[in-house]
BADOZA-517369 format. One line per field, with one value per residue (C-alpha): residue number from 0; x, y, z; residue in three letters. Coordinates in pm, whole numbers. Layout:
! BADOZA-517369
resi <- [NUM|...] .
c1 <- [X|...] .
c2 <- [Y|...] .
c3 <- [Z|...] .
resn <- [ALA|...] .
! end
This chain:
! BADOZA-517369
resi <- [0|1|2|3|4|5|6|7|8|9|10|11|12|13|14|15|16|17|18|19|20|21|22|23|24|25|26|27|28|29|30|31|32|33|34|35|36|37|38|39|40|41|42|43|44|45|46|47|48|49|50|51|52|53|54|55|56|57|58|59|60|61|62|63|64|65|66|67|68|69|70|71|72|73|74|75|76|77|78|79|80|81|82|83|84|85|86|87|88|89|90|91|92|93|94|95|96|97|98|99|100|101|102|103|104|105|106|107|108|109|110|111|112|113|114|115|116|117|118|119|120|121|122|123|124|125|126|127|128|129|130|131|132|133|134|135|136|137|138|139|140|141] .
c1 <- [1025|865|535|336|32|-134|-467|-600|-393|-127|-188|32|311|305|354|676|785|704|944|1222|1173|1179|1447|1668|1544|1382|1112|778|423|143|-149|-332|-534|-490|-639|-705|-1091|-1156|-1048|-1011|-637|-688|-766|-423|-229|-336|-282|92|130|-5|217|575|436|397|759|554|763|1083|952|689|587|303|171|-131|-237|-16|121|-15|-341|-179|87|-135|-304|-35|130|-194|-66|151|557|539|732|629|775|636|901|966|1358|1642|1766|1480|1443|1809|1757|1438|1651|1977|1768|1438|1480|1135|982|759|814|532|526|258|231|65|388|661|773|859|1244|1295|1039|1198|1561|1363|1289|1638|1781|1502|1565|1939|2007|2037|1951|2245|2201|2322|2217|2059|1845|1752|1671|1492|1276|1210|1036|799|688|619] .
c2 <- [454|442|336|503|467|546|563|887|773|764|1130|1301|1162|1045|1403|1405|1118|1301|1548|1346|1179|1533|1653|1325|1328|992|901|830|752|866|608|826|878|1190|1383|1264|1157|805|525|178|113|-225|-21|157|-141|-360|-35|6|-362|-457|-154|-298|-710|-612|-399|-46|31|-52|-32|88|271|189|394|350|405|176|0|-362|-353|-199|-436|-752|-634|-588|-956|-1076|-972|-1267|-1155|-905|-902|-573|-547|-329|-125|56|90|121|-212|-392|-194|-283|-629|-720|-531|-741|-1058|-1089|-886|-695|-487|-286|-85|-97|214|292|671|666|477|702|1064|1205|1206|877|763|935|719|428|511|603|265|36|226|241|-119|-367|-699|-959|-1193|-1495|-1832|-1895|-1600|-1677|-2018|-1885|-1667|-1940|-2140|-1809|-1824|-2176] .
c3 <- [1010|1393|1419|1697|1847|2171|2376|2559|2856|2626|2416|2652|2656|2321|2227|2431|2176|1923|1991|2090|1734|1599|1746|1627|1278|1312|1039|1235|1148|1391|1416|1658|1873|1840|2181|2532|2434|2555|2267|2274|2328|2098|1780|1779|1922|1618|1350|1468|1502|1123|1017|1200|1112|722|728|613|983|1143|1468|1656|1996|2178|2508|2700|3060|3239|2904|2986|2739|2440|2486|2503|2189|1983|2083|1920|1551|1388|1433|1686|1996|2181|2521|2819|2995|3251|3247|3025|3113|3005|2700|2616|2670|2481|2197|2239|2309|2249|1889|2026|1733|1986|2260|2502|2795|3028|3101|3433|3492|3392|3365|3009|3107|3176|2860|2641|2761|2738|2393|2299|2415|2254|1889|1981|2072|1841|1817|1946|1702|1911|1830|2144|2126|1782|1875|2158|1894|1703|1959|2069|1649|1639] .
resn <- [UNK|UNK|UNK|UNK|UNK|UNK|UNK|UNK|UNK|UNK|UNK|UNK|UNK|UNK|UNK|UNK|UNK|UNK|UNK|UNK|UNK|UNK|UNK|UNK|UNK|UNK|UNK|UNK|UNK|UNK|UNK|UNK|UNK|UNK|UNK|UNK|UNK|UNK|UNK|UNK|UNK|UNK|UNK|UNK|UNK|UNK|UNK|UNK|UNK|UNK|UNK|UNK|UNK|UNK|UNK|UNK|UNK|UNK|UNK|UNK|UNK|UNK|UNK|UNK|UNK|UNK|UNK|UNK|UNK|UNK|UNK|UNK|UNK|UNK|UNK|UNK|UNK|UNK|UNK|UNK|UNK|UNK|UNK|UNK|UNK|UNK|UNK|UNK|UNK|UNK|UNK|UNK|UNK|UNK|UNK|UNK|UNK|UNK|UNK|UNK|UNK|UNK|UNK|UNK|UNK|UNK|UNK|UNK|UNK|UNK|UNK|UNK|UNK|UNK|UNK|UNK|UNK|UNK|UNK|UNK|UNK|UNK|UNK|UNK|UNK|UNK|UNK|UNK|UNK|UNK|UNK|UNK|UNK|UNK|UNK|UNK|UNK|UNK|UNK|UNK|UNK|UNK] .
! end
């Protein structure tokens, strides 16, 4: 199950998300908000990220403004790794070697097209499992 969670920057394309979860059959739970009326971006940042931390979700989705608050937040909860991206590159490689739990997006930043390929490499790329990068995630939990 997907986690998601957004501001009122965020509503928008959150909704185009939604559909691309839809249409894939993916399992998701919505954390809100839930229109474009001003929010706090922390409130949902911390829902999502207590729901992927204590394994009630997979993963989780994240969208704000520009994607740098909501991502801050959730880095704040104990075991997650939420990434901010902007490309399908980065999104593959947080995946492959950071093992990142959240996807972070900003949509003041991006179109709906190229979010919604961003989304379907971060839930479609799996973690490497290297030593090195496991290592490497070991020292960012100490």
């Amino acid at each position: 199950m997907i986690a998601l969670g957004c501001d009122h920057g965020g509503y928008e394309l959150k909704l185009e998300v939604i559909k691309y979860l839809e249409q894939n059959n993916i399992p998701y739970k919505d954390f809100g908000c839930d229109s474009t009326d001003a929010v706090d971006y922390p409130v949902y940042a911390k829902k999502v990220a207590n729901a992927v931390a204590n394994k009630e979700c997979e993963k989780g989705i994240l969208i704000c403004g520009t994607g740098i608050g909501i991502s801050i937040a959730a880095n704040k909860v104990k075991g997650i790794r939420c990434a901010l991206c902007s490309d399908c590159f980065s999104a593959e490689a947080t995946r492959q070697h950071n093992d990142a739990n959240i996807l972070a997006m900003g949509a003041r930043v991006l179109g709906g097209g190229l979010a919604v390929k961003i989304v379907d490499t971060f839930l479609n790329t799996e973690f490497s499992n290297d030593e090195r990068h496991i290592r490497r995630i070991n020292l960012i939990e100490d």
